[in-house]
N, CA, C and O of each residue as an XYZ file, in Angstrom:
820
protein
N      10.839      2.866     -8.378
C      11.483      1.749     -7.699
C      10.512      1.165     -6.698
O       9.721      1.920     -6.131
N      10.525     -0.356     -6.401
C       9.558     -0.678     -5.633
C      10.323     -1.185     -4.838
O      11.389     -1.766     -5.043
N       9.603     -0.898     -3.582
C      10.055     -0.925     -1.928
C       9.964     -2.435     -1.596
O      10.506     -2.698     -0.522
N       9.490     -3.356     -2.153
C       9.498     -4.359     -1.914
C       8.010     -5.079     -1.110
O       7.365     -4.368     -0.340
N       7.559     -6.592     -1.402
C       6.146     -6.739     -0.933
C       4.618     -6.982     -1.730
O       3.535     -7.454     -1.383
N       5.157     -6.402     -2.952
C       4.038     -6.139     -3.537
C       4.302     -6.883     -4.818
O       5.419     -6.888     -5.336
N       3.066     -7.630     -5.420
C       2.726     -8.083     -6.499
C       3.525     -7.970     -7.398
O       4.097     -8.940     -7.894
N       3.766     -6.331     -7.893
C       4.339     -5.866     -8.878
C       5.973     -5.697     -8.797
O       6.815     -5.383     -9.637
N       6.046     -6.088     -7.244
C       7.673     -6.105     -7.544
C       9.040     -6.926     -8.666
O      10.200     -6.627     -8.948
N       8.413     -7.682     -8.914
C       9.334     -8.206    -10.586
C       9.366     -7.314    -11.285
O      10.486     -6.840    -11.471
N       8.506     -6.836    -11.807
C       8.377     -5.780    -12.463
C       9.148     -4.251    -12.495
O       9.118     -3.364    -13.348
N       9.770     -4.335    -11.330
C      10.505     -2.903    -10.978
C      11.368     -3.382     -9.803
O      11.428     -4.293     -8.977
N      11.973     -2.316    -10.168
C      13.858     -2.587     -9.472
C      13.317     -2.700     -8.146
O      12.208     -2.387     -7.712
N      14.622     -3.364     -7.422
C      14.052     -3.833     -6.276
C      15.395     -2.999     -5.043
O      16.618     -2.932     -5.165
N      14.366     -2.424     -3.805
C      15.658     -1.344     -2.896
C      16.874     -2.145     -3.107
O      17.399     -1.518     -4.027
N      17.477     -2.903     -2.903
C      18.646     -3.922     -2.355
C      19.799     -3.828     -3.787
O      20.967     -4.210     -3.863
N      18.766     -3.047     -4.992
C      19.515     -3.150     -6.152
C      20.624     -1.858     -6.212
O      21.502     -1.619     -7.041
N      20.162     -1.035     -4.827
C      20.908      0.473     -5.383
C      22.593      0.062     -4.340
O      23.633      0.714     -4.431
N      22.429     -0.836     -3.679
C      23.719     -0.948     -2.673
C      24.810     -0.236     -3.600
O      25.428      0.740     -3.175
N      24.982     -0.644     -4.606
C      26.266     -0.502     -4.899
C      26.356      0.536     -6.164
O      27.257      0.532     -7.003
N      25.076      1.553     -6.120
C      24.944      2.507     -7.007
C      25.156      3.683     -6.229
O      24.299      4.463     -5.812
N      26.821      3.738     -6.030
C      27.209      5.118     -5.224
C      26.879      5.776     -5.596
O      25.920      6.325     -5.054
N      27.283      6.164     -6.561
C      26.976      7.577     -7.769
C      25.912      8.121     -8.295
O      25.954      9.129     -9.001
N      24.634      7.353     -7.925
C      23.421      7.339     -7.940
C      23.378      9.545     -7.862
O      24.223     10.031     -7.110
N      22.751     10.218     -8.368
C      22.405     11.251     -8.042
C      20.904     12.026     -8.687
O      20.164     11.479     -9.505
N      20.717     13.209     -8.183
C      19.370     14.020     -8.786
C      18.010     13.201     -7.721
O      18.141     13.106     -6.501
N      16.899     12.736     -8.395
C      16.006     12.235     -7.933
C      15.470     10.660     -7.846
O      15.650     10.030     -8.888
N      14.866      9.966     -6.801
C      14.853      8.933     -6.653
C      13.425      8.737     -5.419
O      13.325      8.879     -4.200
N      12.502      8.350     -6.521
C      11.056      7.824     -5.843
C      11.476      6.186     -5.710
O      12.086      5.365     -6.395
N      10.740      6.219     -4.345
C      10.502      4.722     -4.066
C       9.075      4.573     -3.792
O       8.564      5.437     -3.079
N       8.556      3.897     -4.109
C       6.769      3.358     -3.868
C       6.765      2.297     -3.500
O       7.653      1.478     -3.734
N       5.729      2.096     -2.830
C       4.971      0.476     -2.211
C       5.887     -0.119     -1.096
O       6.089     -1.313     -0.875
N       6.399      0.962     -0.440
C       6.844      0.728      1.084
C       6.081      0.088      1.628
O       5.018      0.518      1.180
N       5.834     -0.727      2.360
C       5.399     -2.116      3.703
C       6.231     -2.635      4.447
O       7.439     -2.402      4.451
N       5.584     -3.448      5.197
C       6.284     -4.205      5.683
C       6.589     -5.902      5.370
O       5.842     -6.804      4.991
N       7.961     -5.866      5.699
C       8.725     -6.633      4.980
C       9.902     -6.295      4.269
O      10.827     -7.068      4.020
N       9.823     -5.149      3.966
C      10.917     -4.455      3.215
C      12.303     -4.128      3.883
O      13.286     -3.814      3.212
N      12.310     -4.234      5.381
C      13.430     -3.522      5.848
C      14.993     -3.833      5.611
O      15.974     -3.090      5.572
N      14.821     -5.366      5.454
C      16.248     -5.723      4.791
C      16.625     -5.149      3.912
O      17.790     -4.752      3.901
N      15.606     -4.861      2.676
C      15.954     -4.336      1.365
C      16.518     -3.007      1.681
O      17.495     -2.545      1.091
N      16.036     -2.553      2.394
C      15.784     -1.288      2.719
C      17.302     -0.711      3.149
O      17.854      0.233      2.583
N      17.959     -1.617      4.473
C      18.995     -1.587      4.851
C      20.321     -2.067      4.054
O      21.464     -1.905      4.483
N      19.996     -2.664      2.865
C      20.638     -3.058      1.816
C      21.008     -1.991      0.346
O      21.854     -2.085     -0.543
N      20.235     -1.280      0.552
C      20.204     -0.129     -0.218
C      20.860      1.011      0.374
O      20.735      2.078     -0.227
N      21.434      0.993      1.278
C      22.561      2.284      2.205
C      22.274      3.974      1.436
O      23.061      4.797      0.967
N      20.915      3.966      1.579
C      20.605      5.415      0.833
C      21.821      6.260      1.499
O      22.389      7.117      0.822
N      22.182      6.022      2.746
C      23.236      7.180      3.740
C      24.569      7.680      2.744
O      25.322      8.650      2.662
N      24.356      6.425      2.084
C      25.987      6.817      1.305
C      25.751      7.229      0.024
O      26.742      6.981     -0.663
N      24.739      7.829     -0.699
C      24.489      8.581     -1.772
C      24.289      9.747     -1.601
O      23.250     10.363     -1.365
N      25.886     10.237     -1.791
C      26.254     11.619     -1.808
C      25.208     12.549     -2.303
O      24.529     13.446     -1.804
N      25.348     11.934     -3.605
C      24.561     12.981     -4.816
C      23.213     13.178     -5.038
O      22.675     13.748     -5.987
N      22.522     12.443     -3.686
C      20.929     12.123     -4.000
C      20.759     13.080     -3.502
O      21.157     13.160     -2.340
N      20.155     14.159     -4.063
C      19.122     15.760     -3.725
C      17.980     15.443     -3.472
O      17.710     15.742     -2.309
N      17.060     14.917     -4.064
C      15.663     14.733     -4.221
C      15.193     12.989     -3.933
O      15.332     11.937     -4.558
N      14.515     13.447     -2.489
C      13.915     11.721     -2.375
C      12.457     11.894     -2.062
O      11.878     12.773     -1.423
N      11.974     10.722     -2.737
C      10.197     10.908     -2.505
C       9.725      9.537     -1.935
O       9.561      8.677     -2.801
N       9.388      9.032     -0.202
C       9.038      7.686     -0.071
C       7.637      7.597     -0.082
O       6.938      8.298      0.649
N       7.234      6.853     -0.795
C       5.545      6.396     -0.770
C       5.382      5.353     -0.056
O       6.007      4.491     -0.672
N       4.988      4.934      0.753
C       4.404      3.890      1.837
C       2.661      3.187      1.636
O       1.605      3.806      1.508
N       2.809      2.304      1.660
C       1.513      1.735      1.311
C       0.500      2.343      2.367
O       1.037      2.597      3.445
N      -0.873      2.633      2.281
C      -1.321      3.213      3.141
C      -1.524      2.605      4.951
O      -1.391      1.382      4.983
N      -1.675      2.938      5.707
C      -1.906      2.455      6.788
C      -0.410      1.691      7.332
O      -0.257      0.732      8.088
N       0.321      2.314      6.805
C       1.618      1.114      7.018
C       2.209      1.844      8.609
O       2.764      2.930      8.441
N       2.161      1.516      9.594
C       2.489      2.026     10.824
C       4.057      1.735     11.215
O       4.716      2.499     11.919
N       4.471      0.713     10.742
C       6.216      0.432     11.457
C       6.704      1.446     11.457
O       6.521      2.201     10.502
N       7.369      1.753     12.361
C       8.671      3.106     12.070
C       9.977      2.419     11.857
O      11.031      2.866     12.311
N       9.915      1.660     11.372
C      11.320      0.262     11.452
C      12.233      0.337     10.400
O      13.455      0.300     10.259
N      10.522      0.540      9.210
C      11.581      0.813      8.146
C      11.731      2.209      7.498
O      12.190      2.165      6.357
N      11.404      3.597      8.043
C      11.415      4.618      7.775
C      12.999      4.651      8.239
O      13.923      5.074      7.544
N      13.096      4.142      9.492
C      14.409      4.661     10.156
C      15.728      4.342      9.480
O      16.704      5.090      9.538
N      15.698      3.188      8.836
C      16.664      2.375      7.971
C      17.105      3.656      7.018
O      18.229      4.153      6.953
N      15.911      4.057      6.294
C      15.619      4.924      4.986
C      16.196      6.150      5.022
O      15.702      7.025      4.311
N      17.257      6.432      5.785
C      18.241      7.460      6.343
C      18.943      7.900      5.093
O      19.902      7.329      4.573
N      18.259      9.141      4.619
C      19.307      9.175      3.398
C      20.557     10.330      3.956
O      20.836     10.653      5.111
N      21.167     10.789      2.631
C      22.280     11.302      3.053
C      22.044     12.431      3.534
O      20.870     12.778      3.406
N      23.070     13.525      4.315
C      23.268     14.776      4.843
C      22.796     15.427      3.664
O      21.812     16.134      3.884
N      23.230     15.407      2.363
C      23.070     16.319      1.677
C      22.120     16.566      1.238
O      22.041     17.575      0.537
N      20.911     15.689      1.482
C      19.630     15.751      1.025
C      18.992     17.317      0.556
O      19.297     18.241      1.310
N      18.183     17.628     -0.571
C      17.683     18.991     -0.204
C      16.207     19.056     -0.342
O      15.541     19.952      0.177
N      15.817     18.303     -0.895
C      14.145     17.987     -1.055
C      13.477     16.577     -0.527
O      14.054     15.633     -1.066
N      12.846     16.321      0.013
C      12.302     15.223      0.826
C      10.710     14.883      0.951
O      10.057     15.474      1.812
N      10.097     13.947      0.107
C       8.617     14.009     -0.027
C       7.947     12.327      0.403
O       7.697     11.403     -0.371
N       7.792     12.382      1.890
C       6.892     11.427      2.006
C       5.720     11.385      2.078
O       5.088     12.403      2.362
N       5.078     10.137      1.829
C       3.245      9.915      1.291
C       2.908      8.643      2.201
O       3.525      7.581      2.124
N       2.098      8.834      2.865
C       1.130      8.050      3.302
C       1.746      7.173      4.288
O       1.398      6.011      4.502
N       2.879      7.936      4.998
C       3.505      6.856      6.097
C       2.574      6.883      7.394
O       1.972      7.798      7.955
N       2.678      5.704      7.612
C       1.974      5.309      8.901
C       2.014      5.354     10.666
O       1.281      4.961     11.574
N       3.194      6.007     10.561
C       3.747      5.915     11.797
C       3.343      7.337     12.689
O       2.971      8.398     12.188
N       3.534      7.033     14.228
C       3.299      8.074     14.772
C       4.120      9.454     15.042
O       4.009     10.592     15.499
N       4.777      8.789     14.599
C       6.298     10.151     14.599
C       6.764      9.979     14.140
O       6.488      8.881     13.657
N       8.433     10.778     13.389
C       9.101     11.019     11.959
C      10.334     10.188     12.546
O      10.446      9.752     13.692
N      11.123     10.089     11.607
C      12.317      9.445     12.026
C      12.933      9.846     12.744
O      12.660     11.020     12.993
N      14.147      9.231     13.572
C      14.986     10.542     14.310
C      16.362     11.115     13.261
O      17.160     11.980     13.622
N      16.388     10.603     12.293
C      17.281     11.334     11.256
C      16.536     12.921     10.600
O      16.908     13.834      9.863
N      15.511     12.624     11.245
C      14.794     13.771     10.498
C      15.748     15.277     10.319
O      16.185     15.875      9.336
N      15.807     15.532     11.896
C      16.604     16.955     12.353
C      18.153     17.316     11.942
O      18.731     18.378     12.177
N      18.872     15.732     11.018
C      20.079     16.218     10.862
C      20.374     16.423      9.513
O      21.529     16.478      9.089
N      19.124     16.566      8.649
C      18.935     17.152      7.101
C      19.006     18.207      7.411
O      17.918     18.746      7.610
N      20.249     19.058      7.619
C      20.834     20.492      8.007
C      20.681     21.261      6.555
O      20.494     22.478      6.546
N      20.789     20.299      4.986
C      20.826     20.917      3.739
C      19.383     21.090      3.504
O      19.141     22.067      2.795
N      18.327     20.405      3.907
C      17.116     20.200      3.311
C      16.452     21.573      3.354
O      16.437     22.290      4.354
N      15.870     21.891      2.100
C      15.270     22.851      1.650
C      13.620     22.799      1.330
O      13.036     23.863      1.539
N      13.071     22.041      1.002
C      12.418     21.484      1.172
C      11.696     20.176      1.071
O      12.001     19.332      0.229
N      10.258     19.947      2.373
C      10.003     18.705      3.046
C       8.166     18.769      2.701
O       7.387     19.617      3.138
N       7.943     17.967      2.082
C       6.560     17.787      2.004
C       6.143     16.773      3.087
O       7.198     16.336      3.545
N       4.969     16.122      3.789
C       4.167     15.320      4.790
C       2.675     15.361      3.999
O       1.705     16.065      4.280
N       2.801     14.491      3.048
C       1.517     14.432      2.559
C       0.735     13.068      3.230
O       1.411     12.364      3.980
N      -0.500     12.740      2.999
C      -1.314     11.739      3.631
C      -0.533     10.672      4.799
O      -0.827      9.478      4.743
N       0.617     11.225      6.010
C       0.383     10.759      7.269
C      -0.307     10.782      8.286
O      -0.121     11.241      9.413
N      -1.378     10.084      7.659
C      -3.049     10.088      8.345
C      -2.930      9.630      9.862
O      -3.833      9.989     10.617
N      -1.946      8.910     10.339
C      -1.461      8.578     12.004
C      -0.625      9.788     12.519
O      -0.541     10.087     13.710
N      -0.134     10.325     11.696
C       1.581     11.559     12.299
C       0.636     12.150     13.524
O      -0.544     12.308     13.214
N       1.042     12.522     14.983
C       0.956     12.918     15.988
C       1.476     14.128     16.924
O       0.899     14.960     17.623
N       3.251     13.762     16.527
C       4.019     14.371     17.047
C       5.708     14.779     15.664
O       6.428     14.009     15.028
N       5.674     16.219     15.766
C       6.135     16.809     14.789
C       7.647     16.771     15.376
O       7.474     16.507     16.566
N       8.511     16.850     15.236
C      10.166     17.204     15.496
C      10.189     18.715     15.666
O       9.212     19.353     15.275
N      11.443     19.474     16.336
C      11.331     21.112     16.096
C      11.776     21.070     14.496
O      12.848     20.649     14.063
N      10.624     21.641     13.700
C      11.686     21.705     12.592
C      12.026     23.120     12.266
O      13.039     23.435     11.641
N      11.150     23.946     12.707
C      11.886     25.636     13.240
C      13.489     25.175     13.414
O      14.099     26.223     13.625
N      14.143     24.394     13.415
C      15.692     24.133     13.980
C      16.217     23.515     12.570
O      17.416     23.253     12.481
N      15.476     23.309     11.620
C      16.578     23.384     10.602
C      16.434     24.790      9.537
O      15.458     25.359      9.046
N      18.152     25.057      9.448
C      18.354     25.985      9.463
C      18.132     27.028      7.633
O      18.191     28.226      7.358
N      17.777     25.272      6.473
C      17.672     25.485      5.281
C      16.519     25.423      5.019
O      16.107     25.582      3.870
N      15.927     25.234      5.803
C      14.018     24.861      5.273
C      13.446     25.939      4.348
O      13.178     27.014      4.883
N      13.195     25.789      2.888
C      12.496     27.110      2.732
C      10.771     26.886      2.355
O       9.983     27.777      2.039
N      10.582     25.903      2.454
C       9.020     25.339      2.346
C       8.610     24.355      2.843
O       9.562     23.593      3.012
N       7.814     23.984      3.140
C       7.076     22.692      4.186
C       5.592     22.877      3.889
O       4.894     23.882      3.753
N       5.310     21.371      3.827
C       4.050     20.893      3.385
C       3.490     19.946      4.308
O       3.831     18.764      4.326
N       2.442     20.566      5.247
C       1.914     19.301      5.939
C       0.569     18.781      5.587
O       0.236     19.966      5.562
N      -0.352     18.246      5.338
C      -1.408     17.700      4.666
C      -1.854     16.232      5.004
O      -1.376     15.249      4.438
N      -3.008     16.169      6.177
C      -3.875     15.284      6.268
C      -2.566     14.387      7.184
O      -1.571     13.783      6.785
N      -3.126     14.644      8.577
C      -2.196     14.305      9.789
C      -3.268     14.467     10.678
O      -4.283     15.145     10.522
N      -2.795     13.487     12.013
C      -3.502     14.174     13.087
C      -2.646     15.076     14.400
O      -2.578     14.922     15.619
N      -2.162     15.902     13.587
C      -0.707     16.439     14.348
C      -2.526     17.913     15.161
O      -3.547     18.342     14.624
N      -1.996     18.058     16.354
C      -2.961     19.069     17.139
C      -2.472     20.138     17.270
O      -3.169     21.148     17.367
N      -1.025     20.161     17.307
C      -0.280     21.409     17.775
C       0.421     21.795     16.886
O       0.910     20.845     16.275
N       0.863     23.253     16.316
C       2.232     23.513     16.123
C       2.338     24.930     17.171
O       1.833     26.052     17.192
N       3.262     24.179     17.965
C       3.604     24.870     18.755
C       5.041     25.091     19.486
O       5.702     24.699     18.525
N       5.851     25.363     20.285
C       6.820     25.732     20.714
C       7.632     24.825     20.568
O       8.760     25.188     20.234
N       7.438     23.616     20.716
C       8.122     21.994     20.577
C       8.393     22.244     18.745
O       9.413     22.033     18.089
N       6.846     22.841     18.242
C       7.333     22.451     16.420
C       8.307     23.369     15.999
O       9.166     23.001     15.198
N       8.276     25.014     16.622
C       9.263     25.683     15.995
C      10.808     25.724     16.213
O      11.666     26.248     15.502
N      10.963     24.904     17.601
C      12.251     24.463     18.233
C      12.488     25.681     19.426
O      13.638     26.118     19.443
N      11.829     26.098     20.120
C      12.438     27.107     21.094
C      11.955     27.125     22.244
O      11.659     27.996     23.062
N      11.902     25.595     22.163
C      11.551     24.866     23.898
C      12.570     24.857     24.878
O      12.356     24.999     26.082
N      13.984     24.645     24.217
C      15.008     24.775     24.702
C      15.508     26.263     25.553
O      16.112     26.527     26.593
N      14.794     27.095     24.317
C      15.373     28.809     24.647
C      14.800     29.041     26.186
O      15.406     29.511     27.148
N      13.048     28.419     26.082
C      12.168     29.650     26.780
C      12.897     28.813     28.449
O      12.916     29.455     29.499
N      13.511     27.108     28.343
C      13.887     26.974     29.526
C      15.300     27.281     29.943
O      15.732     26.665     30.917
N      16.160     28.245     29.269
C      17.075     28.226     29.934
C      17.070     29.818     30.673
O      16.217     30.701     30.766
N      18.238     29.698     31.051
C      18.235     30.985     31.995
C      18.400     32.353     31.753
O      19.532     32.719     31.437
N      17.585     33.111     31.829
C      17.688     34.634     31.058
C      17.472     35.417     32.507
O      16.998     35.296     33.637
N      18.174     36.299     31.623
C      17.913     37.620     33.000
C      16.348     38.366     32.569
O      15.842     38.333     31.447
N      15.825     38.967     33.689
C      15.090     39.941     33.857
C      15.138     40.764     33.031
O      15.965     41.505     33.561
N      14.821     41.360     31.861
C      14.479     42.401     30.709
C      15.023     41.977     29.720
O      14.901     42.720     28.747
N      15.878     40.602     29.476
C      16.696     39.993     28.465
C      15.595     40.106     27.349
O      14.470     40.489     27.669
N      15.903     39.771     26.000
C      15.568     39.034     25.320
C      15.568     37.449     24.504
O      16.436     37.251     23.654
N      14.877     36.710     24.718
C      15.448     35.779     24.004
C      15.321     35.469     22.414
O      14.395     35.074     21.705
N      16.363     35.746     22.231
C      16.426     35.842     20.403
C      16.490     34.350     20.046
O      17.297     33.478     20.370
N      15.297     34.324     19.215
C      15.382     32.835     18.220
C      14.398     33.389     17.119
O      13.386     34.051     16.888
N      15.930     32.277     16.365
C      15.034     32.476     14.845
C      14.815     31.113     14.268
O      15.520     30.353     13.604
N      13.656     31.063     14.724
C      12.701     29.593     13.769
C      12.597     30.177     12.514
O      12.388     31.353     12.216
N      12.839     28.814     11.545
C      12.570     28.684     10.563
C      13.682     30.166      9.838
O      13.222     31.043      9.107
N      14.381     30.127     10.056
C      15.446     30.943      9.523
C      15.038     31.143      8.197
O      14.905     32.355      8.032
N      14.794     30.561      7.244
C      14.753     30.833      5.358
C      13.643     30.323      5.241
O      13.654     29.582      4.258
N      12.186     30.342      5.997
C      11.258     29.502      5.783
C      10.351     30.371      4.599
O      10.354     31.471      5.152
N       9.751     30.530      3.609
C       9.190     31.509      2.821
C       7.884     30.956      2.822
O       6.965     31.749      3.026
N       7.447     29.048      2.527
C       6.035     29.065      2.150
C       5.634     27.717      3.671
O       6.261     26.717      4.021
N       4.419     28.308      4.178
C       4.040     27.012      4.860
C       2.358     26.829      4.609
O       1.404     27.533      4.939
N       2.460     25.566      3.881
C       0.988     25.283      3.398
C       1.138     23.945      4.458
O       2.060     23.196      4.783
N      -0.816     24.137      4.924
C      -1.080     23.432      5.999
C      -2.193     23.509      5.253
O      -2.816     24.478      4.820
N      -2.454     21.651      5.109
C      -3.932     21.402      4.513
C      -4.850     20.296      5.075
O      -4.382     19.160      4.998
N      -5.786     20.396      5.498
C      -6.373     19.102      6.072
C      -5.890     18.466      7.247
O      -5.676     17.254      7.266
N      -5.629     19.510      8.632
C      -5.241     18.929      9.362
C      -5.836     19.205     10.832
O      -5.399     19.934     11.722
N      -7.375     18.099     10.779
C      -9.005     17.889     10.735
C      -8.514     18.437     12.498
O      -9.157     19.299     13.095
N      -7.147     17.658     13.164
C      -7.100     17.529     14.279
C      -6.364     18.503     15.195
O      -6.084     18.405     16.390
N      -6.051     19.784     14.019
C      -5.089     20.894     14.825
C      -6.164     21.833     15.584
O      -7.024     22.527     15.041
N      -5.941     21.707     16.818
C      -6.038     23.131     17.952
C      -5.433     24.028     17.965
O      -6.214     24.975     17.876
N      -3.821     24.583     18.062
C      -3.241     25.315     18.356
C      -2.242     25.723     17.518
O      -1.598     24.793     17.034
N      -1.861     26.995     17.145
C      -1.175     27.545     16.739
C       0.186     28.129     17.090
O       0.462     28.785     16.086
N       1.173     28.256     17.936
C       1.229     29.409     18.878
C       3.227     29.459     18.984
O       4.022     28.546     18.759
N       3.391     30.360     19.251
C       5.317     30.019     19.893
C       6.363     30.785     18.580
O       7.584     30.634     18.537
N       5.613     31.549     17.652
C       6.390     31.975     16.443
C       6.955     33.287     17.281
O       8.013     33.792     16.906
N       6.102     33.946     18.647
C       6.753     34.947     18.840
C       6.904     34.348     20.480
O       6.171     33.497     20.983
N       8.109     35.073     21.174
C       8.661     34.836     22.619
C       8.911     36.146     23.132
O       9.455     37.093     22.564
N       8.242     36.036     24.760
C       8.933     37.743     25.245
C       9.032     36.904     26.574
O       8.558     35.961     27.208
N      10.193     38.129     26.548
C      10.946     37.541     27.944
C      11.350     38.977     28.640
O      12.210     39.782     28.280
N      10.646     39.019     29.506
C      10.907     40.535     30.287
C       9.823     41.670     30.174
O       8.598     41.567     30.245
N      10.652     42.840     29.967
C       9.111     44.035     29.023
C      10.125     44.410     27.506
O       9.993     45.489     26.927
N      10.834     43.635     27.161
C      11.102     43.979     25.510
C      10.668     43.304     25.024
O      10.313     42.268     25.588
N      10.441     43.537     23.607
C       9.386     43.455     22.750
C      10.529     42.406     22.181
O      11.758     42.386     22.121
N       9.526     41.621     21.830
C      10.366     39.865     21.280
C      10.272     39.757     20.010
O       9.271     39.913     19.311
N      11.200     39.519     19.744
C      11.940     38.984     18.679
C      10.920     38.096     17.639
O      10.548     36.978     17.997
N      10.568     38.565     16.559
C       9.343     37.429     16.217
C       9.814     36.992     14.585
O      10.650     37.725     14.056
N       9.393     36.054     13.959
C       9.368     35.650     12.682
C       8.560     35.431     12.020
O       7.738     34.532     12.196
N       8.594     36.209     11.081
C       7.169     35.903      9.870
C       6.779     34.961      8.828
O       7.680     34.822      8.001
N       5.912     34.384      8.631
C       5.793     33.294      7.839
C       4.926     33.140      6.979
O       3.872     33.050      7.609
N       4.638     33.019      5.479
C       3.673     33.176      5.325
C       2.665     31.583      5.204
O       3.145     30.465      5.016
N       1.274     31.901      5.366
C       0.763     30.831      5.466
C      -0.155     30.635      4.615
O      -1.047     31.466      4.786
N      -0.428     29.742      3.548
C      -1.155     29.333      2.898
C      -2.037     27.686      3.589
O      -1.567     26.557      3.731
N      -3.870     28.398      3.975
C      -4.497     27.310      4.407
C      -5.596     26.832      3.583
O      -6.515     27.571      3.232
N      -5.489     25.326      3.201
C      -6.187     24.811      2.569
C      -7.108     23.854      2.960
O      -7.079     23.125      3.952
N      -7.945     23.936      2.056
C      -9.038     22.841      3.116
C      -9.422     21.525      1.070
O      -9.047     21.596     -0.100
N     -10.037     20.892      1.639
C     -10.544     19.713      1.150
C     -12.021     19.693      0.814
O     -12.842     19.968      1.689
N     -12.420     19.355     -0.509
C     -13.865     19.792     -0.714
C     -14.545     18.030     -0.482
O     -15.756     17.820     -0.557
């Protein structure tokens, strides 16, 4: 399906065509996201396709708006989610309420900066980040920024579990990461609560 903008759009269905394809379900790529598209975009009410499991947005490269990512709100039930080459500096804010999503690929967001906690959703079982200039994953990425500021007693523990069902995290090409850090928390002299992950790191020849 084409996002609208581009040459080839006659040629292929156009966003604004799915409005009224409730029933729409399984998988659904859109390509050649730009700008210009957002009407279409908002015309296509991805929110109300129950049955859509699998969405993949491709964005033309360098495309920076976050205008029309935000529109692109698909439904709760989402469980797989694969964007390419979005431009923007940060993710949508619908990101965190894909409570079903299982897994989320971040391939070529060559601008991405700043990550969401996604340690805080609770179905994640794989994540793909690849060729970003994200620096950190750290306490903000696994979600337990909240924990380490609230109020604990003296020898407490604070129990959090990031990434609850997380099994694979491949991190590839990401030229601009420093830090690692926040998978484990101690609070007091007991031994903290930690989560294991495994990590597959790839590099680029």
């Amino acid at each position: 399906m084409c996002g609208g903008g581009g040459e080839n759009e006659s040629k292929a269905a156009n966003l604004r065509e799915l409005k009224n394809l409730y029933h729409i379900g399984g998988s659904l790529k859109i390509k050649n996201l730009q700008r210009g598209g957002i009407e279409d975009a908002v015309e296509a009410q991805l929110k109300n396709k129950k049955r859509l499991l699998c969405l993949e947005l491709n964005f033309c490269v360098n495309y920076e708006d976050d205008s029309l990512i935000e529109v692109l709100e698909p439904s709760l039930d989402l469980e797989r989610l694969c964007i390419y080459n979005y431009g923007g500096i940060i993710l949508p804010n619908w990101m965190m309420a894909l409570t079903r999503l299982q897994h989320l690929n971040l391939i070529g967001c060559v601008n991405l900066e700043v990550l969401p906690p996604l340690g805080r959703l609770p179905n994640l079982e794989s994540l793909m980040l690849y060729e970003s200039q994200v620096r950190r994953l750290d306490d903000e990425f696994v979600g337990i920024e909240e924990v380490e500021n609230a109020k604990i007693n003296e020898g407490e523990i604070a129990r959090v579990t990031a990434f609850p069902k997380l099994k694979t995290l491949r991190i590839a090409s990401l030229s601009k990461l420093e830090e690692w850090d926040g998978i484990e928390r101690r609070v007091g002299e007991e031994d903290a609560t930690t989560t294991s992950i495994f990590i597959h790191y790839a590099t680029t020849s």
